[in-house]
N, C-alpha and C positions, 0 to 999 in steps of 0.2 A: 491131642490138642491141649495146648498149655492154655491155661483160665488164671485171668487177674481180674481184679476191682477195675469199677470207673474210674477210680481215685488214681490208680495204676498208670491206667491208660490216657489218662489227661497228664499227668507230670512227663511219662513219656514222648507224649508229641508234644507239649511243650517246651520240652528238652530237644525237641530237631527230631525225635524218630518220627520217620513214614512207613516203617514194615512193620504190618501188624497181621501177614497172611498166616491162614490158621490158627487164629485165637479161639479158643470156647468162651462167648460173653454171652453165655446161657443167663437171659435173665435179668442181664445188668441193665442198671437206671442209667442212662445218658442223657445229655443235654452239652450243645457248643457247636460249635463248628471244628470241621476236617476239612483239607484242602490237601490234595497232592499224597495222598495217604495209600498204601497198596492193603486193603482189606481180603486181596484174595480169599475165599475159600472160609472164610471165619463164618462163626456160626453166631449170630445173635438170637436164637429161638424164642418168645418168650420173654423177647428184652423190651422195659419200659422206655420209650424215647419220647424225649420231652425239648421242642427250638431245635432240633437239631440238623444241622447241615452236612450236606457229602458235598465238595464241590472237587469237582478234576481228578477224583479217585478210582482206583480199580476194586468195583464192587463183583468181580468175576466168581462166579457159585458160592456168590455170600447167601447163609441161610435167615433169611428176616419173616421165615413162618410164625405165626401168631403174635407178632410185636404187637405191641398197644402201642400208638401214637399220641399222647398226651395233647400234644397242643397240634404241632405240626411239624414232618419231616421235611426236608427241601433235597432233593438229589440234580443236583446240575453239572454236564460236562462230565459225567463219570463213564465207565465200561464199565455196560449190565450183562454182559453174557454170563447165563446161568441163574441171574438173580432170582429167587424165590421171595416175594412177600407175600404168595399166599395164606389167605387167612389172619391180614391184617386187619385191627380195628381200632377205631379210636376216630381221631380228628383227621386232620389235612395231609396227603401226600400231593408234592409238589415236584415234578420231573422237568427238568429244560434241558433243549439242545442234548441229548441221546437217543441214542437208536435201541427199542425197545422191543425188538422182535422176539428175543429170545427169553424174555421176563416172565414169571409167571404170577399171574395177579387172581388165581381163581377165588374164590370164597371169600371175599373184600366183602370189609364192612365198616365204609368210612361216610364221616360227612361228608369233605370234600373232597374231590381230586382234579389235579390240571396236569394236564401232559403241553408242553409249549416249544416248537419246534422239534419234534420227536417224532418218530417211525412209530407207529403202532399197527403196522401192518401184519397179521396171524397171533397177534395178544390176546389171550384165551382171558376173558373177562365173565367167563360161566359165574353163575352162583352167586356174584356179587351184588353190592349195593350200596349206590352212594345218594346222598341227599342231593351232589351236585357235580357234575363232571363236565368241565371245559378243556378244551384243548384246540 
């Protein structure tokens, strides 16, 4: 897994790239928006994300174990098969419009969360805990 900076990975989608499958962003502080971006398989373990948006992205066996959520994430129109954000914590995670069966959300520790036109049909939600959950 090839590992760059934020600072990296922002000049490059702003530059027009959208492959960014199997990156190692062990860690890294994020904040902005993505849109149309293929995050296949990258690993953000452990990453601080702060405003940050995934919209119409392929989030296919991204690892988003133990992320902090600074303010609030938004994931809308993406592909979660695989997605791990077990043992997330912090503030607001936000889903719309995806199918969410294969997600895994166990040991969540958020204030908020909304799922908003989304399948959450067999989402193992063991262990968690949120101040507030709509959907």
């Amino acid at each position: 897994m090839a590992e760059i900076t934020a600072e990296e990975l922002r000049r490059r989608y702003e530059a027009g790239e959208r492959d960014f499958r199997g990156l190692d962003l062990t860690e890294i502080e994020l904040r902005g928006k993505f849109t149309n971006a293929d995050f296949t398989g990258t690993n953000f373990h452990f990453a601080q994300l702060r405003y940050c948006i995934f919209e119409g992205c392929d989030l296919s066996g991204v690892d988003f174990r133990g992320i902090h959520i600074e303010d609030w994430l938004q994931i809308k129109q993406c592909i979660f098969t695989g997605l791990d954000l077990s043992q997330a914590v912090g503030g607001s995670l936000i889903f719309s419009e995806g199918d969410l069966r294969n997600v895994r959300l166990r040991r969540i520790n958020l204030f908020y969360g909304s799922a908003v036109n989304c399948n959450l049909r067999g989402v193992d939600l063991s262990e968690s805990s949120w101040f507030n959950l709509t959907g």
